[in-house]
N, C-alpha and C positions, 0 to 999 in steps of 0.2 A: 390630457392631450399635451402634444408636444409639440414647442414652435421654436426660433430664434432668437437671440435678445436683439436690439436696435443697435446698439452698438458694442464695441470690444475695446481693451486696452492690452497692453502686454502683461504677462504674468510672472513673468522674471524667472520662468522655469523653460526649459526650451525645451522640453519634448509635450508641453502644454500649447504653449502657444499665446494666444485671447485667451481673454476669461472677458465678461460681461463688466463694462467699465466702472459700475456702483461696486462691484466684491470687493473688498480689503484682499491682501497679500500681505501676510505678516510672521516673522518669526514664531512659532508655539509657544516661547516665554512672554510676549506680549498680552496674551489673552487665556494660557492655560496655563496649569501651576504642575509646575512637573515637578515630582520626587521620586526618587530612587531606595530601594529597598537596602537591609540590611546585610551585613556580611554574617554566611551561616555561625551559629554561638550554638554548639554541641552541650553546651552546662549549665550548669545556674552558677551565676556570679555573685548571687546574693540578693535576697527579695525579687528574682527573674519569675517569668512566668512563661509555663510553655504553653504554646500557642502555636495552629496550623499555619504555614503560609504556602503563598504561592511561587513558583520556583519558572527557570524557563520551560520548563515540560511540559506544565501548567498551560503555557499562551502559547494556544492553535489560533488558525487563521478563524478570524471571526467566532471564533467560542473558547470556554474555559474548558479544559479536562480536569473533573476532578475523582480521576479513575485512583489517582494517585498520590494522596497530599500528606507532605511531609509537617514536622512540627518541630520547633525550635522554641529556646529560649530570649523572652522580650525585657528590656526593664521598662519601667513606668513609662518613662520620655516616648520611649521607640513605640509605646502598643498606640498611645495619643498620637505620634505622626505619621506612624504608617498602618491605621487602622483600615482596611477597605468599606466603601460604601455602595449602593446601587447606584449604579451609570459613572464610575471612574473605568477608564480607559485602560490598559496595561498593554504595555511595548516590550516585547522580547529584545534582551539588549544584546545578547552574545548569538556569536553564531550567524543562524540564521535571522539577521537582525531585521524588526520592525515588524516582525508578525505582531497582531494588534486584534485583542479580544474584549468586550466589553463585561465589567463584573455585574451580573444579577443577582448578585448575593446568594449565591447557590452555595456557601457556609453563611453558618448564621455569623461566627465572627470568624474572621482572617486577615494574615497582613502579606507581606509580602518580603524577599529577598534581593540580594542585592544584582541577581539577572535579569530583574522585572524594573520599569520605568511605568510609575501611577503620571497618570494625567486626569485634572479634575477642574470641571470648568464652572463658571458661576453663571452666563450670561449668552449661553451658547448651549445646539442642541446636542451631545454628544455622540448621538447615531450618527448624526453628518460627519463626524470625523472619522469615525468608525471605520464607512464607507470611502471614504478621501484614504486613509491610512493604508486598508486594505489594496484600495488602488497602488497605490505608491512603491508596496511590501513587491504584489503581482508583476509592477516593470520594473526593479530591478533599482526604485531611485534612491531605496535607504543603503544598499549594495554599494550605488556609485557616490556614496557621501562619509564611505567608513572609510578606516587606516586597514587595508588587508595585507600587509606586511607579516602577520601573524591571525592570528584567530580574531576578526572586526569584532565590536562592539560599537554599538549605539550607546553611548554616554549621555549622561542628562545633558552636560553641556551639549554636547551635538545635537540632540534630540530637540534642547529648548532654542536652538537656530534653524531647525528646518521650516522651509519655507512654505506656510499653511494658505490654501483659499479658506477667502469667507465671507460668506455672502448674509443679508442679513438672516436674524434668527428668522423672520416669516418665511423668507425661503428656505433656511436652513430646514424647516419643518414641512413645506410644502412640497421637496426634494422628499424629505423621509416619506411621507404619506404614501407618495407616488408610487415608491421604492418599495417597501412596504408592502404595496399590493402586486407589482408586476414581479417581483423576485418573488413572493409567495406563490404567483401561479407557475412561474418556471421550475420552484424547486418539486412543487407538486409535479409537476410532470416527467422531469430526472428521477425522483422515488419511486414514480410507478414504472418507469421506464427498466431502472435497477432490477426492481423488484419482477417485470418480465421476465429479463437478463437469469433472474436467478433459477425462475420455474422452467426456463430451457434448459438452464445447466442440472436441475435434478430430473431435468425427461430425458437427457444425452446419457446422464446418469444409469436410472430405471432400464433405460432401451440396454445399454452394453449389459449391464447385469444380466437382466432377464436374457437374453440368449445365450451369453457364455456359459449360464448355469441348465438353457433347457430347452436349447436350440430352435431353429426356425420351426420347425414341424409343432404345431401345438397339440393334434394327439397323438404323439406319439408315445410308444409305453414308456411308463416310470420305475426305476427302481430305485430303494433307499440305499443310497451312500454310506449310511453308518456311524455319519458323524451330523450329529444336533443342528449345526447352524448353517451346514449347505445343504441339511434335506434329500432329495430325492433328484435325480439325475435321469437323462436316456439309457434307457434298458441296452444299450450298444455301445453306450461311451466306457470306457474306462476310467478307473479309479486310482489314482497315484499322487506319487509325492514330486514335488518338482524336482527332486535331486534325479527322479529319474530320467528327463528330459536334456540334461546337459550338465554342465559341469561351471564348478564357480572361481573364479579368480578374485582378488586384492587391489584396487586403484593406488597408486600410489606418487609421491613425490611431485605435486605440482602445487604451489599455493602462489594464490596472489601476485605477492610481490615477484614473481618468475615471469608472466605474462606479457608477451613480447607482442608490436603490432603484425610481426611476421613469422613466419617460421613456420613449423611443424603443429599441423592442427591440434586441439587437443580441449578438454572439459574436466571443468569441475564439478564438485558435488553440489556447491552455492546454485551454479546456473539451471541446474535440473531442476531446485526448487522452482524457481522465478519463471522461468523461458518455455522449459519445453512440455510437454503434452500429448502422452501417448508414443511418439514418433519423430525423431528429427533428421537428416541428412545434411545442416549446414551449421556452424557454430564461429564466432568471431574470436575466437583465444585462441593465443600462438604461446609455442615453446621455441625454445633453442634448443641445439643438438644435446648439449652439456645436460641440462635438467632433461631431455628425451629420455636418455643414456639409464634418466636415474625412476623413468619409471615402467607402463608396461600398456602393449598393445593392442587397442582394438580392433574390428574388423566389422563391416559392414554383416547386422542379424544381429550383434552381442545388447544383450538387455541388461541395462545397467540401475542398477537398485541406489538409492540414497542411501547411508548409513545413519544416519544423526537425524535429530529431527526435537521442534522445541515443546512436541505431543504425541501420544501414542498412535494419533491420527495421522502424525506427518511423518513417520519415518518410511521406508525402502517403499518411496517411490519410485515408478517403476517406466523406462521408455526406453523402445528400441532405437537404433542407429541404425537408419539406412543408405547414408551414404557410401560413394565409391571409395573416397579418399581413406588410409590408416587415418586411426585415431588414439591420441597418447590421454590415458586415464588416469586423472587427479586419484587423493585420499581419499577417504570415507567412503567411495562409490564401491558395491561389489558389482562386480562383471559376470554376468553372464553369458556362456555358451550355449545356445539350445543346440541340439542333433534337430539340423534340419529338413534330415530325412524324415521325422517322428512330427515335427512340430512349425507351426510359421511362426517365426518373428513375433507379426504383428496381432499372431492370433494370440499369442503369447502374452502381447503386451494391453490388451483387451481385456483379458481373462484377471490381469493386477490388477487390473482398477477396479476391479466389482466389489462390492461390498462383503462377501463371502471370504476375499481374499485379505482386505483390509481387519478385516476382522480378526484373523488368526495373524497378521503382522503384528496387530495392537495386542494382543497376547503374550506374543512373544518379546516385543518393546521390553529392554532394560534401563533402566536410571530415575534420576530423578529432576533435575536441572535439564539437562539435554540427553533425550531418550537414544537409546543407540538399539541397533538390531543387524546382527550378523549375519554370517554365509551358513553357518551351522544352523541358526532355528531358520532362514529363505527357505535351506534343503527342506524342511521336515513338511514345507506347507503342502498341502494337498488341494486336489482340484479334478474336476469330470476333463478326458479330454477326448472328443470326436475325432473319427475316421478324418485322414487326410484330408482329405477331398469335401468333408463339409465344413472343416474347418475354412477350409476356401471360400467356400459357399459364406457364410458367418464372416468373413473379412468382407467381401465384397458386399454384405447387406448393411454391415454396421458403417462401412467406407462412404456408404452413398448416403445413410441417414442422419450419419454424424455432419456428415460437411454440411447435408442440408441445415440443420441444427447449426452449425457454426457459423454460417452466412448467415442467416438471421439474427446470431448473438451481435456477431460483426456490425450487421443497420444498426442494431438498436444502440450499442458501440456508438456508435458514428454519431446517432441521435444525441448521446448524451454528449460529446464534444461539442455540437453543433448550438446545444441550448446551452453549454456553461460558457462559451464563446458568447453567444446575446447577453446571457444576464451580464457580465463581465463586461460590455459595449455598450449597454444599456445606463448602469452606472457610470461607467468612464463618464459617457458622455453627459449626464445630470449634475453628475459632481464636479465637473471641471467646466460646467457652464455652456457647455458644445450647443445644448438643447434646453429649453427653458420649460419649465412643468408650467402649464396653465391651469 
């Protein structure tokens, strides 16, 4: 249960406020023992030992990643003072400063680098700072306490002057317990919530597939295709290769640093990964005339493929441009024209996302680092394609069941902002005293 305390004092933090007049307010060198890891040692200098440590990639917001751990050379002194133990603290010092994950000894031994700040307390519970830290990292207070004149850093010294609540250990732990049990029903209800999120997006999935490959009519007659992994087709559809449906162009000359907030519409290969879906008509990147000049134009129908990709799963993804406006096309992207006397757009862009189609990209994928896939193996892919006119039919049905599909993803969306907004309010307000755990 949750009530008030009786009284309040100031907390000498202004976007705090009160805190409850028994908590201390104390620098983190008063009550916890901060250390600072080492500078990386590529060698052995003589009698060193190599040993795993933790680095800032390491410290995520509230956990350790240990997808990734590097190892360095220690001598005696250094493995004795920067050995990690279960429940020391670790503070991301560079960068994104003050991300703050608790060690569970998830290596049996490890130490740490000189991007990481240990905090290790004797007398205090260290899940409560945990939660306090976390808070701090999420509004911005470790931000408004660095030098960003360059790249900030959380220095021990800065680190061992920010300004800690603390309330006693019994509360300290009466807080954790609490916490403990309501963030563990919240997060259960976000996982299952994702985990919805997810069986929609392989029904939006299965739905586009299954028709692109065998239309709305369920019996209608079958015949085999001739090729193993798309099987059997409408006894009416046609069998081709996409080079017959249109013709492919080059994206070129736009990066990055050229990106103006006005100008001349235009996309990159980057945004297609992240942004778009199937279909777009509006896009926030401008050219100037000068870089216009230097690359090549879209036009509302062109289906524009990725080229690059960091998996054979992720390359020439595939989404049409429906807008009115010209469109000027970045590198990597190949352009596609369909004939759209032969072909829709969007039936087009339908038919690339099926797994029949993904499947002969990942084939074709070259490299090894970053897989690339050209206009020459695009051409060679092959695909069923329906009469005009049901292809029409097949937009209009996938159009209505997708969105339904995607309004649902969208609530549950909403859902999962709305619960990490509570759990995130819920601690504020425990850890900074707002609301007292009875």
């Amino acid at each position: 249960m949750l009530t008030t305390y009786t009284t309040y004092k100031d907390s000498g933090i202004e976007w705090i406020e009160g805190i409850p007049s028994h908590w201390d307010r104390l620098p983190l060198k008063q009550f916890g023992q901060v250390t600072l890891g080492k500078m990386l040692t590529s060698e052995d200098k003589g009698g060193y030992h190599l040993k795993p440590y933790m680095r800032s990639k390491n410290i995520q917001v509230e956990r350790v990643d240990i997808s990734d751990v590097k190892e360095m050379w220690f001598s005696d002194s250094e493995l004795e003072k920067l050995k990690l133990k279960k429940g020391d603290l670790l503070f991301n010092e560079g960068g994104d400063v003050g991300r703050t994950c608790i060690w569970l000894k998830e290596i049996d031994e490890c130490y740490i680098q000189n991007s990481v700040n240990r905090v290790r307390f004797e007398n205090d519970d260290e899940r409560y700072f945990l939660h306090l830290s976390t808070l701090y990292h999420s509004v911005g207070y470790y931000d408004s306490l660095v030098n960003r004149v360059s790249i900030p850093h959380l220095t021990k010294e800065k680190l061992e002057s920010v300004l800690f609540l603390r309330p006693p250990l019994s509360e300290q732990q009466q807080i954790i317990t609490f916490l403990d049990t309501k963030t563990s029903l919240i997060d259960s209800l976000i996982e299952k919530t994702q985990r919805k999120i997810e069986l929609l997006k392989e029904k939006r999935t299965s739905l586009i597939n299954e028709v692109v490959t065998k239309g709305l009519n369920p019996n209608v007659e079958m015949k085999d295709s001739g090729v193993e992994w798309i099987g059997k087709i409408p006894i009416h559809w046609e069998f081709l290769r996409l080079n017959n449906l249109g013709d492919f162009s080059k994206g070129k000359g736009i990066t990055k640093d050229k990106i103006k907030e006005s100008g001349n519409k235009c996309i990159r290969c980057g945004e297609i990964y992240t942004t778009y879906e199937l279909r777009f008509d509006e896009t926030n990147s401008f050219i100037d005339d000068e870089t216009s000049s230097e690359s090549i134009l879209g036009f509302k129908g062109v289906l524009l493929f990725t080229g690059d990709g960091e998996s054979l799963e992720e390359i020439g993804k595939c989404v049409v441009y429906e807008g009115e406006e010209e469109l000027y096309i970045g590198g990597g992207i190949n352009v596609f024209t369909p004939k759209q006397e032969k072909v829709i757009p969007i039936y087009l862009s339908y038919v690339m996302s099926s797994e029949s189609i993904i499947f002969q990209k990942s084939r074709q994928g070259k490299g090894e680092i970053v897989v690339h896939i050209y206009s020459k193996q695009l051409k060679e892919i092959r695909l069923g394609l329906p009469p005009y006119s049901e292809q029409q039919q097949i937009v209009e049905y996938l159009d209505e069941q997708t969105q339904l599909i995607d309004k649902t993803i969208s609530i549950e969306e909403k859902r999962i902002e709305l619960l990490k907004e509570y759990r995130q309010s819920l601690i504020s307000e425990v850890v900074t005293g707002k609301r007292k755990v009875v």
